[in-house]
VOGU-3710 file (C-alpha; in Angstrom, 3 decimals, decimal comma):
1> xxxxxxxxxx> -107,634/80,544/65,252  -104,760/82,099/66,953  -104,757/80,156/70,037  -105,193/80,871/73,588  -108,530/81,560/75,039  -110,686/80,521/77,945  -113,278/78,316/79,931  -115,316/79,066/82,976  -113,261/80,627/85,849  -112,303/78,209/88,315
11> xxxxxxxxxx> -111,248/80,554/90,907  -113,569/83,335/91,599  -113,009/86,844/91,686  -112,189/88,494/94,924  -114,915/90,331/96,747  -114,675/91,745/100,170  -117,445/89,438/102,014  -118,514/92,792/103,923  -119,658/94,117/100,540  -122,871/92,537/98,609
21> xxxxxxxxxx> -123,564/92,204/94,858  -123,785/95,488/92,953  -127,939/94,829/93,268  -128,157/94,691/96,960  -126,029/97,604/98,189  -126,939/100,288/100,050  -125,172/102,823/101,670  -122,218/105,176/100,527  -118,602/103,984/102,241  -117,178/107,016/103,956
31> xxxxxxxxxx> -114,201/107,054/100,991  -116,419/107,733/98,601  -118,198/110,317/99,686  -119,911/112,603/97,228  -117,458/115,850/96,941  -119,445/118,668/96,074  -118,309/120,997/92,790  -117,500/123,951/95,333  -115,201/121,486/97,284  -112,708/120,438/94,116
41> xxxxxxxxxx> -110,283/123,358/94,315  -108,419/122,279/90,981  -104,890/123,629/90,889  -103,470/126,293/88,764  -102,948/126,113/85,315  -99,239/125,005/85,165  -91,396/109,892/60,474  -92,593/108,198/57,673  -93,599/109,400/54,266  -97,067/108,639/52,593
51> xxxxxxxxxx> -98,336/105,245/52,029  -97,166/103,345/49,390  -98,155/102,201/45,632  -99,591/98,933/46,859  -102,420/96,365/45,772  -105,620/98,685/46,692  -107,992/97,146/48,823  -111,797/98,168/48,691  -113,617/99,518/51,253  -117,280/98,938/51,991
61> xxxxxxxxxx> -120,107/101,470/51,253  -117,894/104,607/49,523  -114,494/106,020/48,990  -111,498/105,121/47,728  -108,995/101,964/48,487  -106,392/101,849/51,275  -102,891/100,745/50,166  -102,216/97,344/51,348  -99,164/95,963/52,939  -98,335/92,079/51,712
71> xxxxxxxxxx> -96,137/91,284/54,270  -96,200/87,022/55,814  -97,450/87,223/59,675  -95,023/85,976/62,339  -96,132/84,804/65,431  -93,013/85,189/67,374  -93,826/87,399/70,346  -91,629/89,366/72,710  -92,252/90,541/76,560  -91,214/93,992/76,698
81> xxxxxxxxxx> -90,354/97,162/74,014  -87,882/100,243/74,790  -90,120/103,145/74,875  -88,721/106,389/72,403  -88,624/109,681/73,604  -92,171/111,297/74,965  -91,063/114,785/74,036  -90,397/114,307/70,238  -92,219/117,217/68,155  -94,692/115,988/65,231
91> xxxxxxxxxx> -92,584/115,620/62,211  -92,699/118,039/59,070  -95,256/115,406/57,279  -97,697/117,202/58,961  -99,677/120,624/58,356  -99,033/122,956/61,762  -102,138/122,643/64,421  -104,786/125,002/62,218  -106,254/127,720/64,426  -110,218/127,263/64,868
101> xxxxxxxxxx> -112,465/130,266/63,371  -115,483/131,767/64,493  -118,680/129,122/64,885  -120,595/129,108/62,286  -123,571/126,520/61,104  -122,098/123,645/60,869  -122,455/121,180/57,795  -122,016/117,097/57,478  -118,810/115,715/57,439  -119,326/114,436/54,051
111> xxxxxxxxxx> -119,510/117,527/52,692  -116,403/118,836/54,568  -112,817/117,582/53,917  -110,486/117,093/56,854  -108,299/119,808/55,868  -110,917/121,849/56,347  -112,244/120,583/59,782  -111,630/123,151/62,610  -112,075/122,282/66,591  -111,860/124,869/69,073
121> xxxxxxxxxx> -110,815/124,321/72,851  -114,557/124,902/74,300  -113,546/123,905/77,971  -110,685/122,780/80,183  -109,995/121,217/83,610  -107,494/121,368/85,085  -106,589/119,354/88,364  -103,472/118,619/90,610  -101,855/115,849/88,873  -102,136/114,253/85,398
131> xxxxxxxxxx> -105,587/113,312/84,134  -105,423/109,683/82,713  -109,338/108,232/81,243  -112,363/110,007/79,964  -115,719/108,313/78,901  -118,930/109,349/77,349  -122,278/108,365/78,975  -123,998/106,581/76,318  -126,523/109,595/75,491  -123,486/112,024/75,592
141> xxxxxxxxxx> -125,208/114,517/77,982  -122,386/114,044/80,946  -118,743/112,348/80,428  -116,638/111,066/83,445  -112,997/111,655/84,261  -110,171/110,163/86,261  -107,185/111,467/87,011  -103,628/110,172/88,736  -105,208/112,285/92,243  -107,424/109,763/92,373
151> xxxxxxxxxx> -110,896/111,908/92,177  -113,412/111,059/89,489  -115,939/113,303/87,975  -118,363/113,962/86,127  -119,484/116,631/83,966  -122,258/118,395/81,881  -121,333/118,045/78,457  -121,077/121,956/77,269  -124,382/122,594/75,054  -124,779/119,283/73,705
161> xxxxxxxxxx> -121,380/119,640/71,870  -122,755/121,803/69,199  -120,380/124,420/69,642  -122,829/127,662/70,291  -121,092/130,847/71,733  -123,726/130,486/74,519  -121,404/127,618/76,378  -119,698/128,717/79,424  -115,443/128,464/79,336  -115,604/126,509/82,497
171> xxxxxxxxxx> -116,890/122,452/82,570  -119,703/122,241/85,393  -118,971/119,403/87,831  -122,104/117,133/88,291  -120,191/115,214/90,806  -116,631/114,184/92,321  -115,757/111,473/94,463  -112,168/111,756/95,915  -109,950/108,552/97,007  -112,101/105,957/94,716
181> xxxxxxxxxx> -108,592/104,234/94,793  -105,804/104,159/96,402  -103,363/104,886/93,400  -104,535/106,457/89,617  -107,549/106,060/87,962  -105,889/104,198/84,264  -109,155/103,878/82,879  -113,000/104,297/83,173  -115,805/103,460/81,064  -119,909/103,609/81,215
191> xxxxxxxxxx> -122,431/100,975/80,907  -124,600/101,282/77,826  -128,308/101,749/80,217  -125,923/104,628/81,726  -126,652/103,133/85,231  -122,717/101,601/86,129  -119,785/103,333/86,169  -116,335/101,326/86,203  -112,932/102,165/87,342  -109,677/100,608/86,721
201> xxxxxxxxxx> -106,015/101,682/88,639  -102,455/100,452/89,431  -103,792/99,516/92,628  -104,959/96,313/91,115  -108,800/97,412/91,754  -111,749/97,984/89,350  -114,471/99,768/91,246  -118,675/99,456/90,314  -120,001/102,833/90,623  -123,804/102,612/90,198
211> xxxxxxxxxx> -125,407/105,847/89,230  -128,796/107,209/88,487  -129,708/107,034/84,642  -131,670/110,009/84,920  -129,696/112,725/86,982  -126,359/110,890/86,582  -125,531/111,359/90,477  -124,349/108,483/92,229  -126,797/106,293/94,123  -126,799/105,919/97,586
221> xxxxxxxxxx> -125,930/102,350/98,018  -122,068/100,791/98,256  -119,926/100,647/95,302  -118,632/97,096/94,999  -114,790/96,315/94,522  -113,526/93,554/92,485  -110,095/92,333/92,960  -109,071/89,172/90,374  -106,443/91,515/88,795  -102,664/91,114/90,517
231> xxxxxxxxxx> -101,281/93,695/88,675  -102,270/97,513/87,170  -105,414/97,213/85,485  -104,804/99,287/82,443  -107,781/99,393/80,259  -111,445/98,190/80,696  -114,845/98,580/78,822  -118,682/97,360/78,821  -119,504/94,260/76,375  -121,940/94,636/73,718
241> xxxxxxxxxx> -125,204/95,516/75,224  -126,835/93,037/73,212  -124,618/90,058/74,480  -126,088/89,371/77,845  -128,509/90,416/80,174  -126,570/91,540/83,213  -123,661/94,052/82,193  -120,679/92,490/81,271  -117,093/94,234/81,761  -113,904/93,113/80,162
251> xxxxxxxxxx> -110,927/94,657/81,636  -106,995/94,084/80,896  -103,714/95,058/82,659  -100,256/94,081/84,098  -99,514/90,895/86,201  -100,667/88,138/84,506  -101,432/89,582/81,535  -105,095/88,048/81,735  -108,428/89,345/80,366  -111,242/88,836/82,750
261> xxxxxxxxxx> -115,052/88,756/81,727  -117,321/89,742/84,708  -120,544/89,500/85,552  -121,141/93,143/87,240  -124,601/92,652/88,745  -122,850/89,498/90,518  -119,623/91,001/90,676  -118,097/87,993/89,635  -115,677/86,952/87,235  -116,745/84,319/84,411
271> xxxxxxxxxx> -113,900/83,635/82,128  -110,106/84,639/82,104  -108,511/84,916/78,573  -105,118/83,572/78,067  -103,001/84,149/75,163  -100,939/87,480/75,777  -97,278/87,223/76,950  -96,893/90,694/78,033  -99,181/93,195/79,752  -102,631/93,708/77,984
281> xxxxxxxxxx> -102,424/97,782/77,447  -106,260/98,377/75,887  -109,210/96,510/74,942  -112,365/97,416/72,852  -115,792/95,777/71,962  -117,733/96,102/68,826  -120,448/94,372/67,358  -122,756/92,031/69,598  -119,572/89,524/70,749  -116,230/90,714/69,721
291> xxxxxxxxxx> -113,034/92,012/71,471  -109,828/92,673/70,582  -106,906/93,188/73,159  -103,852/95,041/72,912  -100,675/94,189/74,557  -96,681/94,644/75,153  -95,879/91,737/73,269  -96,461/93,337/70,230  -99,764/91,487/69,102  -103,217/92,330/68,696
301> xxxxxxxxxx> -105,841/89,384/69,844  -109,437/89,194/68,540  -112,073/86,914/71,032  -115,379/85,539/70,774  -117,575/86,463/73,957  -119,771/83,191/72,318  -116,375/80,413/72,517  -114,287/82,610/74,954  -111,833/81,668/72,666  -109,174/84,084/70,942
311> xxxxxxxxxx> -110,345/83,849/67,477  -107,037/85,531/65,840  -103,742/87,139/66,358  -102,520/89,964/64,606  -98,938/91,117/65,018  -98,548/94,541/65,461  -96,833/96,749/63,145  -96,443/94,228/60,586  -95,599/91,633/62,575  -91,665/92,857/62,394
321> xxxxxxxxxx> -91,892/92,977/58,959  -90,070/96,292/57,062  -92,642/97,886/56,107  -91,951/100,377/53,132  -93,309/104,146/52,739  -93,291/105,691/49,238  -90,209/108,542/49,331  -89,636/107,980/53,489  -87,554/104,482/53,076  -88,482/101,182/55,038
331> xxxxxxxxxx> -88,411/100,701/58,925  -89,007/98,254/61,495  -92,507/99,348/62,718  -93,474/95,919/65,130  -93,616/97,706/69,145  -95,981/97,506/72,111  -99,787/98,014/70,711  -100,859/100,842/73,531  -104,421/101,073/72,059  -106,859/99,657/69,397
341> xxxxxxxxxx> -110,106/100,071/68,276  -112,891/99,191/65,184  -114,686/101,254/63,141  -118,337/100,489/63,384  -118,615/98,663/60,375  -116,655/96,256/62,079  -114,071/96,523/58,902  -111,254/98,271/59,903  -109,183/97,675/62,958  -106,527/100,684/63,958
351> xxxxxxxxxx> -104,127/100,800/66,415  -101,335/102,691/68,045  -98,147/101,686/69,058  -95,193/102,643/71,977  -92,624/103,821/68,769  -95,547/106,242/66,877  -96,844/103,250/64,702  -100,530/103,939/63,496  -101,583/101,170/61,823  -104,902/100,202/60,131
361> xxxxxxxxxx> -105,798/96,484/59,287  -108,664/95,096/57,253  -110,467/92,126/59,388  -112,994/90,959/56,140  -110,029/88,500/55,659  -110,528/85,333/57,034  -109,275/83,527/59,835  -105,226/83,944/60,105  -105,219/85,779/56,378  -105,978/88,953/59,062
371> xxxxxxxxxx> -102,552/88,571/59,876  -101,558/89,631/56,166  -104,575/92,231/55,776  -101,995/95,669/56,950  -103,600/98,147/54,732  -101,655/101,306/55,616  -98,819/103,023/58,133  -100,340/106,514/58,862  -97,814/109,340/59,283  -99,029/110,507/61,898
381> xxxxxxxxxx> -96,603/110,666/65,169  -93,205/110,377/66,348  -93,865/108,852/70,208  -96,894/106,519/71,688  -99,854/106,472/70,524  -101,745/105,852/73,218  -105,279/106,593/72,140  -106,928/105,918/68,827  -110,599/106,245/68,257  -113,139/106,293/64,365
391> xxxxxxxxxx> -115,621/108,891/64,980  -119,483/107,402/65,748  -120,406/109,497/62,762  -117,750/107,563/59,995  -116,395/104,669/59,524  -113,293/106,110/57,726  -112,851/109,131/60,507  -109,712/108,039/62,982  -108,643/109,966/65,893  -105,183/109,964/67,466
401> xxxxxxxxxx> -103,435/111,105/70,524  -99,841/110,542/71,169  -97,222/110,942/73,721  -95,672/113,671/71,053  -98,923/115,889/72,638  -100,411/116,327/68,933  -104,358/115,022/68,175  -104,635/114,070/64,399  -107,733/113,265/62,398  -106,973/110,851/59,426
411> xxxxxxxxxx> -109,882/110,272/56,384  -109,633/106,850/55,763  -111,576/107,346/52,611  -108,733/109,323/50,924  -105,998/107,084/48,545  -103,591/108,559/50,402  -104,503/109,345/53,855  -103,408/112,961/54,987  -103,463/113,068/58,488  -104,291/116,837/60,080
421> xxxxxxxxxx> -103,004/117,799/63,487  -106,679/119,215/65,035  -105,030/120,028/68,437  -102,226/119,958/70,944  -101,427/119,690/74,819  -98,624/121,061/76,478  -97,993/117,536/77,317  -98,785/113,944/76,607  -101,932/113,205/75,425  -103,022/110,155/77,005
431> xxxxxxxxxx> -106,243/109,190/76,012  -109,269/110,814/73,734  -112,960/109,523/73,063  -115,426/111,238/70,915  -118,849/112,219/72,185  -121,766/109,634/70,783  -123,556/112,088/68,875  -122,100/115,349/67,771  -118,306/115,689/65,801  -116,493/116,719/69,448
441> xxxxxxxxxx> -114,256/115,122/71,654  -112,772/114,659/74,968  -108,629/114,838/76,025  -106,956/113,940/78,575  -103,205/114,649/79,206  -100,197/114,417/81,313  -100,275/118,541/81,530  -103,409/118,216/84,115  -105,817/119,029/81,731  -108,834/117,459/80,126
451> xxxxxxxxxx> -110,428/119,450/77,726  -113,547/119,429/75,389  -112,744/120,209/71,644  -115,928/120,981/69,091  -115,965/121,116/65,381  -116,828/124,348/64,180  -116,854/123,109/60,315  -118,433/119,558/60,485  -121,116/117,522/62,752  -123,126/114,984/62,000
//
């Protein structure tokens, strides 16, 4: 194992005593009133070469190997990374952002290469300040958004996703709540029954917002407020559905650098995960008991909800190792991991880092041969990559969003990976999650926006 981990939590998370367990509340607090969609007045619109010729690893099920990366793991950590430039352009290793055509029936995504993939801008808020978090409800019928003004909302997915002329150019608000903290919303996610709604922000809160399954409005009883956290909480999502009976949430952030397991229907912490030395910048869940944690010390942990125990560390980017790139030279790729995720095989782990690493790792290894399993360096961006996500539909389907304002889709299943730019912001794109069903996705970026993109050449 890679060390770290942890037992029951001896101190208990903070609750204000004026506010009961997530079960037993009952009425709205005044600051988080439901705003209704006529109220929000949203303001005006304001480096490396190809992978290469490596040992090929297999991949399960179909297509051909990844290249694989032999470098030793290191375990030497550090606390913080200089952060590049945010405004760097997407170098020339990459095809220019391919205009969408005309909708037309749309066929699987097996039987369309990425190259060909188009996905048009179908809808677009835009609010005061910079919109941070996006997440799916689990049917994919609504998706809720925070932003750094501090409102979240929800909203009507646009036709299903399916990209018919018939959707309107505007999202329709469900419903807003204004203030739900007192500084940005980093990070929401939704409970797999679609009942619980969570919050995370830099005011060292993660709210429980319980909602109607059916209508997806909020209910009329008190959101509860947990408060363990003593620093930003940056990232936070459900557990596995199928690991416990109440709703688990595992969130991560700044301070110290902990990851807390809580029991939401008691609002109360259970375990606190220790391990990372700097702050813990995402988390994911996949399977029925795993987690894996990125953080700014450069590493990526894997836990066992089972042990509470950190099963594995992975070091990011190589572990500092130079990592070479057929005809682009060597570089030092080891920075802050911003964001990870697994594909739903539970085979390949990818994640993004603060100097435009995008990395993919093969976890069949065992125990700390993980460490050694770097399959491939995707050429994808030149700043953070802040968001990386495999499409519900593939295994092998990766999408990116950087800091360099570019969204790239990368086929796994090809030798050489050719990463496609599929969209841009004006800005930053800070986070991106695809809808559960249908080949679309959601955007969020530092240029106000969040907007809904939908393949017009490939769904599943």
């Amino acid at each position: 194992g890679g060390g770290g981990g942890g037992g029951p939590l001896q101190v208990s998370s903070t609750r204000s005593p004026s506010k009961p367990p997530l079960a037993s509340s009952n009425t709205l607090s005044a600051s988080t009133a439901v705003v209704a969609p006529q109220q929000m007045r949203p303001a005006k619109s304001a480096k490396d070469g190809s992978a290469g010729n490596r040992r090929p690893v297999s991949l399960p099920d179909e297509g051909p190997a990844l290249r694989h990366s032999s470098s030793e793991p290191q375990r030497s950590v550090t606390s913080s990374q200089s952060r590049r430039s945010t405004s760097a352009a997407v170098g020339d290793t990459l095809p220019p952002v391919v205009q969408p055509a005309s909708p037309h029936i749309m066929a699987s995504p097996k039987d369309v290469p990425v190259s060909e993939l188009r996905f048009r801008k179908m809808t677009s808020l835009v609010d005061a300040a910079a919109v941070r978090s996006v997440a799916f409800h689990p049917n994919g019928i609504s998706y809720a958004v925070g932003a750094n003004s501090k409102v979240l909302r929800v909203f009507a997915t646009p036709c299903g996703g399916d990209g018919s002329d018939s959707c309107l150019p505007s999202p329709e608000v469900l419903w807003a709540k204004k203030d739900v903290h007192k500084g940005s919303i980093y990070c929401v996610d939704w409970s797999s029954s679609g009942d619980l709604i969570a919050t995370g922000s830099n005011d060292k809160v993660i709210k429980l917002i319980p909602v109607e399954p059916s209508t997806h409005l909020p209910k009329s009883g008190q959101e509860v407020e947990l408060t363990m956290h003593d620093g930003t909480v940056r990232d936070l999502v459900f557990a596995p559905p199928s690991f416990s009976v109440n709703p688990l949430l595992v969130s991560g952030g700044a301070g110290d650098c902990n990851i807390y397991v809580t029991d939401c229907v008691q609002a109360t912490a259970l375990h606190a995960f220790t391990g990372h030395a700097g702050a813990v910048l995402s988390v994911f869940g996949w399977g029925t008991y795993n987690v894996c944690s990125g953080s700014q010390d450069k590493t990526i942990r894997l836990w066992d909800l089972r042990t509470s125990r950190c099963t594995d560390v992975i070091p990011g980017g190589g572990g500092g190792e130079e990592v070479n790139f057929g005809g682009g030279g060597g570089g030092y790729a080891s920075s802050a991991v911003a964001s990870v995720c697994v594909n739903r095989a539970g085979v390949l782990l990818a994640y993004g880092t603060e100097d435009g690493g995008l990395f993919v790792h093969d976890l069949r290894a065992a125990g700390g041969a993980r460490s050694a399993g770097l399959l491939t360096r995707l050429p994808c961006h030149t700043s953070d990559v802040r968001s990386v996500r495999f499409a519900p539909s593939s295994p092998y389907l990766l999408l990116s969003g950087s800091y360099d304002s570019s969204l790239v889709l990368s086929d796994l299943k090809e030798a050489v990976p050719k990463p496609v730019v599929v969209g841009r912001h004006v800005d930053k794109v800070i986070q991106s999650r695809w809808h559960p069903q249908h080949l679309s996705f959601v955007s969020t970026s530092a240029d106000k926006t969040a907007s809904y993109w939908v393949s017009t050449a490939g769904t599943h």
